[in-house]
C-alpha positions in Angstrom: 8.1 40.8 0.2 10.9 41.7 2.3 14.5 40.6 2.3 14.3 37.3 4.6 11.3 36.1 2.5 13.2 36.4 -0.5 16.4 34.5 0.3 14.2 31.7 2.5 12.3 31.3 -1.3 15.1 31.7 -3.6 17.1 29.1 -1.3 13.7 26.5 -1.6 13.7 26.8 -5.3 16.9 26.3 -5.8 16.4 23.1 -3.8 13.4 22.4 -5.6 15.0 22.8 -8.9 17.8 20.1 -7.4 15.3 18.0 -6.1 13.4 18.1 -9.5 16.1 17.6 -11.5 18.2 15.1 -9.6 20.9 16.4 -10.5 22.2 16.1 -7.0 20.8 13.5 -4.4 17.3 14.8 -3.2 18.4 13.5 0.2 21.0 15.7 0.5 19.3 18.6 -1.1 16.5 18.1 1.7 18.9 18.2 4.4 20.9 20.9 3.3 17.8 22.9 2.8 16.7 22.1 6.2 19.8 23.1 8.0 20.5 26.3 6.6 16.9 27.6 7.4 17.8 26.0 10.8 21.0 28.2 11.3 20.5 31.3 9.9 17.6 31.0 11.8 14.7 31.2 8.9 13.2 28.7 11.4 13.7 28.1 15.3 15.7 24.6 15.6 13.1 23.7 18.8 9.8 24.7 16.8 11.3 22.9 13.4 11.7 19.5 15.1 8.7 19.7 17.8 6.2 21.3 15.2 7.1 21.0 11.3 7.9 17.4 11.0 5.0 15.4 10.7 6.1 12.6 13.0 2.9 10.6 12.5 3.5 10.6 8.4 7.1 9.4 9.3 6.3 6.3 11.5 2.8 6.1 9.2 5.6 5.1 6.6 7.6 3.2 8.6 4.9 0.9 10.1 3.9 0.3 6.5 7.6 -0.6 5.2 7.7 -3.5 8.1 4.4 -4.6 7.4 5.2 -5.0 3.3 8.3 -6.3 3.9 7.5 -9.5 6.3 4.2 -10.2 4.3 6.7 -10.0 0.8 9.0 -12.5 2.2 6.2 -15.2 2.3 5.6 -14.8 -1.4 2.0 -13.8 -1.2 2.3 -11.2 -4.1 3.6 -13.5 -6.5 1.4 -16.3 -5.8 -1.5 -13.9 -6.8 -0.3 -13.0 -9.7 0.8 -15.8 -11.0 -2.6 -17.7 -10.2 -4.9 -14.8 -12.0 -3.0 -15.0 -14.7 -3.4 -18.9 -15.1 -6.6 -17.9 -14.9 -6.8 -16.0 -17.5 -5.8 -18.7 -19.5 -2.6 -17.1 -20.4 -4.3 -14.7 -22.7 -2.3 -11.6 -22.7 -5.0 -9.0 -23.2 -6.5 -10.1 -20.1 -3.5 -10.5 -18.2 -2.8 -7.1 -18.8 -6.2 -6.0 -17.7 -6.0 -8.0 -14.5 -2.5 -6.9 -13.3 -3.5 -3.2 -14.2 -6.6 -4.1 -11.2 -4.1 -5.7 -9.0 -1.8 -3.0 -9.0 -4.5 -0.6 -8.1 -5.8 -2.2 -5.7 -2.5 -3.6 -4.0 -1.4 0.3 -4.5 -4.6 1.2 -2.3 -3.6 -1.3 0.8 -0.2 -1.1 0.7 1.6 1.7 -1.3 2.5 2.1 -4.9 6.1 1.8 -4.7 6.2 -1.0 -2.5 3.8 -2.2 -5.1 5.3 -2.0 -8.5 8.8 -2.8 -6.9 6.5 -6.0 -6.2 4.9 -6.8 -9.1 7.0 -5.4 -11.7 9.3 -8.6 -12.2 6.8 -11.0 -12.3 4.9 -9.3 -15.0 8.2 -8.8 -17.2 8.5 -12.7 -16.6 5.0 -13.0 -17.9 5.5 -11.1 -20.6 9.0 -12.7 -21.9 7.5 -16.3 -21.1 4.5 -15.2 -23.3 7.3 -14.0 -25.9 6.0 -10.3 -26.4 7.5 -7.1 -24.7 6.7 -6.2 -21.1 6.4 -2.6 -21.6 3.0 -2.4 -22.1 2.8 -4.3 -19.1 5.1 -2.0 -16.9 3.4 1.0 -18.4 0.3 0.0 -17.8 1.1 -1.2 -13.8 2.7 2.0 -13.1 -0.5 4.0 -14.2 -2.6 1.9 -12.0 -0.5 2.3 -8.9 -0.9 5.9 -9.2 -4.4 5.8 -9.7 -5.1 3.3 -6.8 -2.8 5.0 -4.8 -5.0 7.5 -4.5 -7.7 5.7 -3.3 -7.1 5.5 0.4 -5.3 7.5 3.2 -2.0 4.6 3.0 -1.8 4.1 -1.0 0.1 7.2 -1.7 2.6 9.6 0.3 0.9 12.7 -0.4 -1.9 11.6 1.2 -0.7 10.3 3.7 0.7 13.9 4.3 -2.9 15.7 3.9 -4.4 13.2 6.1 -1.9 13.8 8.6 -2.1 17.5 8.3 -5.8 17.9 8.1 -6.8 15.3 10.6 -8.9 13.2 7.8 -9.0 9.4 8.8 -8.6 6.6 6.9 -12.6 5.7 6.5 -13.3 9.9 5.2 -10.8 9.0 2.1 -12.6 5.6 1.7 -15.8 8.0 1.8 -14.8 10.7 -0.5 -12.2 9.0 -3.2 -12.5 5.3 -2.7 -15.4 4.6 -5.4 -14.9 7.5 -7.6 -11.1 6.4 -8.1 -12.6 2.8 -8.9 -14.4 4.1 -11.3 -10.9 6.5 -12.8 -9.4 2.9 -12.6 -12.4 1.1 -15.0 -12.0 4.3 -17.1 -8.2 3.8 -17.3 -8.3 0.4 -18.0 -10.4 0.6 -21.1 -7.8 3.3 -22.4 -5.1 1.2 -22.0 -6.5 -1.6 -23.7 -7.6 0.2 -26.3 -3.5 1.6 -26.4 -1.6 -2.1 -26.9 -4.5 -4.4 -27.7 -2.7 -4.9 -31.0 0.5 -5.5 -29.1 -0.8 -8.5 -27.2 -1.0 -11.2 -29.8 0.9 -14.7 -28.5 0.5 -18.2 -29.9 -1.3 -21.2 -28.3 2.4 -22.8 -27.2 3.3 -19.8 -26.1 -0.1 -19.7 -23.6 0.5 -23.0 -23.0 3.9 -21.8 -21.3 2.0 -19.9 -18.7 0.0 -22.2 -17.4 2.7 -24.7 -16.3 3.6 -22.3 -13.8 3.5 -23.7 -10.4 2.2 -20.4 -8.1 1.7 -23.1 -4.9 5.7 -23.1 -5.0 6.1 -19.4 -4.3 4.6 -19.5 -1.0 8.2 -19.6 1.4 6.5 -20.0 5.1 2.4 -20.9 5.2 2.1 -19.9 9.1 3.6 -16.9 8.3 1.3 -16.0 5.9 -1.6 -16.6 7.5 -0.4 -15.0 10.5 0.4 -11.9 8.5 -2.8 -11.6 6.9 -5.0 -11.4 10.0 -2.5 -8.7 11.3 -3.1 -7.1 8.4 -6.5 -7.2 8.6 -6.9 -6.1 11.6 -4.5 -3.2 10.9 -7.3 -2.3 8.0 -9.9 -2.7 10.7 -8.7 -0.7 13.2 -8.0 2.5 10.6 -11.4 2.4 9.5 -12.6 3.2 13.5 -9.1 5.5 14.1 -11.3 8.3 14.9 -13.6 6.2 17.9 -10.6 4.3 19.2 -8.5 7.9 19.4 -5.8 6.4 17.5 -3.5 7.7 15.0 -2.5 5.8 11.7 1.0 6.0 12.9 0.3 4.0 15.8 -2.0 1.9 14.2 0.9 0.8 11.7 3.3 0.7 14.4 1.4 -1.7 16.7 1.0 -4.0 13.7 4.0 -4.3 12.9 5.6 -5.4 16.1 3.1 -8.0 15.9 5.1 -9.2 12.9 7.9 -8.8 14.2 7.3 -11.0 16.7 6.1 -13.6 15.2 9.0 -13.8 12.5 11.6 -15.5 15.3 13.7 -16.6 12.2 14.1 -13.3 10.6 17.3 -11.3 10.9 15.6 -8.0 12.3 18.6 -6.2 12.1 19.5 -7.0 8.3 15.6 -6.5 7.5 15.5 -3.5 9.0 18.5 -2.0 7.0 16.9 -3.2 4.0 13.5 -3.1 3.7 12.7 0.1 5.3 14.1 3.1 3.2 15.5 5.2 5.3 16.5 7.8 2.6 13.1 8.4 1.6 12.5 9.1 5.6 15.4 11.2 5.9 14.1 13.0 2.5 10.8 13.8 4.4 12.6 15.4 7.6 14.8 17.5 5.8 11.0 18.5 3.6 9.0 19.7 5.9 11.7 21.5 7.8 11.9 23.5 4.6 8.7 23.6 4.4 8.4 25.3 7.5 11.0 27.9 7.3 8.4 29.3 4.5 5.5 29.1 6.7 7.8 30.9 9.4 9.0 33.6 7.1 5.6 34.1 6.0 5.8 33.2 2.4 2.8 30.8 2.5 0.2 33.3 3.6 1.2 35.6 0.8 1.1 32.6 -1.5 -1.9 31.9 -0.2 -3.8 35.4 -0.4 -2.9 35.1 -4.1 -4.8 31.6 -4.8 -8.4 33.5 -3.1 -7.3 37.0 -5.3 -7.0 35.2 -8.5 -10.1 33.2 -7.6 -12.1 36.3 -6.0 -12.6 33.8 -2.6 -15.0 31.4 -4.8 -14.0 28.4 -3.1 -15.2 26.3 -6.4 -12.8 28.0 -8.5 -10.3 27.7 -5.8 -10.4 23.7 -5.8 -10.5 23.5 -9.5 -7.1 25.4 -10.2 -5.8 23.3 -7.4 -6.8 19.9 -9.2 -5.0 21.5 -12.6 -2.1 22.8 -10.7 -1.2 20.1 -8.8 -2.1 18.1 -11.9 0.2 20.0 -14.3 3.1 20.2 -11.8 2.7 16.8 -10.7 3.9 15.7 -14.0 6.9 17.1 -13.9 8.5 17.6 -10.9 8.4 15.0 -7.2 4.5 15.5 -6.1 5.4 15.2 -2.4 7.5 18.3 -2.4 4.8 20.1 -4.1 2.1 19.0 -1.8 4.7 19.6 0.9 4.3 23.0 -0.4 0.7 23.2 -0.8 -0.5 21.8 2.4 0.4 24.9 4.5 -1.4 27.3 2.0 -4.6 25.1 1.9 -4.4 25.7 6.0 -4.0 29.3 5.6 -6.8 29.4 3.3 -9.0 27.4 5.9 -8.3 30.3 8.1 -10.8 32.7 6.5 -13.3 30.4 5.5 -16.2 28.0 6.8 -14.7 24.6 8.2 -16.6 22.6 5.9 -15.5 24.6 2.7 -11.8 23.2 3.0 -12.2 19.8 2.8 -12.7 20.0 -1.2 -9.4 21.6 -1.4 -7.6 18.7 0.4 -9.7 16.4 -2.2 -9.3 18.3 -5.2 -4.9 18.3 -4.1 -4.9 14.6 -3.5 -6.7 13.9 -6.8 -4.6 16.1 -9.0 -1.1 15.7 -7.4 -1.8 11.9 -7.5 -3.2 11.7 -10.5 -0.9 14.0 -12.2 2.0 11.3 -11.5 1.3 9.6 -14.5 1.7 12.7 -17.0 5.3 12.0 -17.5 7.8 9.5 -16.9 9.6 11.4 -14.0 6.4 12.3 -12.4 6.1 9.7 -9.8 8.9 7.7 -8.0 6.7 4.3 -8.9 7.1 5.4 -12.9 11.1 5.6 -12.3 11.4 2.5 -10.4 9.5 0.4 -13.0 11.1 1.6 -15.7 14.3 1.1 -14.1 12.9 -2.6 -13.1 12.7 -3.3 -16.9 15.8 -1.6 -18.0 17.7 -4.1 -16.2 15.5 -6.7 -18.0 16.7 -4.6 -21.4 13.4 -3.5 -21.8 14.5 0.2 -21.7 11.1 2.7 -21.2 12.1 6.2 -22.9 10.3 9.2 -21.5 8.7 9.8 -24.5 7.5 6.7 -24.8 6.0 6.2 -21.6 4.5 9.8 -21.9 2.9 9.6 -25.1 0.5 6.8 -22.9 0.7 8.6 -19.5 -0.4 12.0 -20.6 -3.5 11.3 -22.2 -5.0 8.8 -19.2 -4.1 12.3 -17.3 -5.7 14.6 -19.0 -9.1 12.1 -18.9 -8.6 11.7 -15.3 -8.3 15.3 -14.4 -11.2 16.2 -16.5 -12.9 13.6 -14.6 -11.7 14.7 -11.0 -12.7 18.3 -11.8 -16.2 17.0 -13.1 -16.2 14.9 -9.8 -15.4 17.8 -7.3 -17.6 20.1 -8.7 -20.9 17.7 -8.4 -20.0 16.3 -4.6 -19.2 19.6 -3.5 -20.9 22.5 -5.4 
């Protein structure tokens, strides 16, 4: 390793350590990073806008946030849950088990931070209504929108990244992950029943409470709605046959949601711009895969890279299992999309000495544990931090040890499923 390699890494982890920590705002961690690679040259300015950032991820995410944010303003989220849980007949064991399966699969269509920034407030009302505490409830949501995050190309940002990166379309993730993570999900569920089933015990009145709820009331502007569902449906539609129709998921997400946009003549695009797309987390991706890059250009990657195969001799089944534990493990405790950020590049070096066909575990194996591996720890996925934030300011505070005492476990079972799951589909 010579000397330019090993200021270009010691500068990354001392930005990963920031970024980590949060000890300093990852945004301007991310840019800072980016812009002293830029200048001392680590990585050509021309090459690091032009070939490092993944545009497609960043208008992918964008598209996405304009979609969410016009179909949220016609209260369509709410109105669901409220209505399944009226029909659970406000009992709180299955409420809990039916807003754990609509997190996952809202996680899956939309994305799980949009998701739990969604639905966490109307289960804490749930829960308080019902008289009992909402953290099993937020707990429990926030495992389920990492899970079903991970179950298609748009319901988590690491995947959106591999996708992007290793040209896999939205119907190979259906393909590969969909039904196995449905099954992680029915798995999941039954643990966490089996965690706060004692927990959930409310009195007729208090059941009674919930079903005088009037969901019909939450929905703001019915056209809309409607409206907004067939664009979304279509959107769905069109990225299962993305590979025919030649079109990326960027544009795809893009296209749809000037079709919103358009329709909402009412809406203050300006103002709902500025706030419901987050233009830090953008920002936070730029300044990434800059960083990113300067690795890749200084070479660090491929050396990275030739250690994986050395430790695993080249066996490409061994290779995909310490990738699932890896990503797993780190997953829990530090950001997972600079990690897969990281990660990404190697897996394509790797595919440089090895059979086409024999990479596409390795993108599978990093999407399952870095997705998974969210839920090992409180401050290992932005939708964790969020929903326990969410319910702090309903003075519900979520301690990290008391949301990883839960979280942990479910992540251990899941990774021991994923690796049981990658080796039978692909060895």
């Amino acid at each position: 390793m010579n000397l330019q390699m090993m200021i270009a890494l010691g500068v990354f982890l001392i930005c990963y350590f920031f970024i980590a920590t949060e000890k300093i705002n990852k945004i301007v961690i991310a840019l800072t990073g980016a812009v002293f690679f830029m200048i001392l040259g680590f990585v050509p300015q021309t090459k690091a806008f032009a070939h490092y950032i993944d545009w497609n991820v960043i208008f992918l995410l964008i598209g996405m946030m304009i979609m969410v944010g016009i179909i949220k303003i016609t209260g369509l989220f709410e109105f669901i849950a409220i209505y399944l849980a009226k029909k659970a007949k406000g009992n709180p064991k299955m409420i809990l088990l039916i807003l754990f399966f609509i997190t996952g699969i809202f996680s899956a269509l939309l994305d799980n931070v949009t998701t739990v920034v969604i639905l966490t407030p109307i289960s804490i009302l749930i829960a308080v209504e019902m008289g009992i505490s909402p953290i099993p409830f937020v707990i429990a949501q926030a495992i389920a929108s990492n899970i079903g995050g991970t179950a298609t190309l748009i319901g988590d940002p690491p995947n959106l990244m591999i996708g992007s990166a290793a040209g896999i379309s939205f119907l190979a993730f259906i393909k590969n992950l969909t039904i196995f993570v449905f099954f992680n999900m029915i798995v999941s569920a039954g643990i966490i029943y089996l965690f706060f089933r004692k927990k959930l015990v409310i009195s007729n009145e208090r059941r009674a409470r919930i079903m005088e709820f009037q969901e019909k009331a939450l929905i703001t502007d019915k056209k809309l709605l409607i409206y907004a569902i067939c664009v979304f449906v279509i959107f769905l539609l069109l990225l299962f046959f993305q590979e025919a129709l030649h079109l990326h998921a960027a544009t795809i997400a893009l296209s749809a949601a000037v079709l919103l946009m358009l329709r909402t003549k009412k809406l203050n695009i300006d103002h709902f711009l500025n706030n419901e797309i987050e233009w830090g987390t953008i920002i936070f991706f730029i300044g990434l895969f800059i960083m990113v890059g300067a690795l890749e250009e200084t070479g660090i990657i491929k050396l990275f890279s030739k250690g994986i195969l050395s430790l695993t001799d080249g066996n490409m089944k061994h290779t995909a299992i310490s990738i699932v534990w890896t990503s797993g493990i780190a997953s829990a405790f530090i950001d997972n999309i600079p990690f897969v950020a990281t990660m990404i590049p190697m897996i394509k070096d790797i595919a440089l000495t090895i059979e086409p066909q024999q990479v596409f575990p390795l993108w599978w194996a990093l999407s399952l544990g870095a997705c998974f591996g969210g839920n090992g720890t409180l401050i290992g996925a932005s939708a964790n931090l969020i929903s326990a934030s969410i319910c702090k300011k309903s003075n519900y505070p979520i301690s990290f040890m008391t949301f990883t005492k839960y979280g942990a476990i479910i992540t251990f079972i899941n990774l021991i499923l994923a690796t049981v799951f990658i080796i039978i589909k692909y060895f």
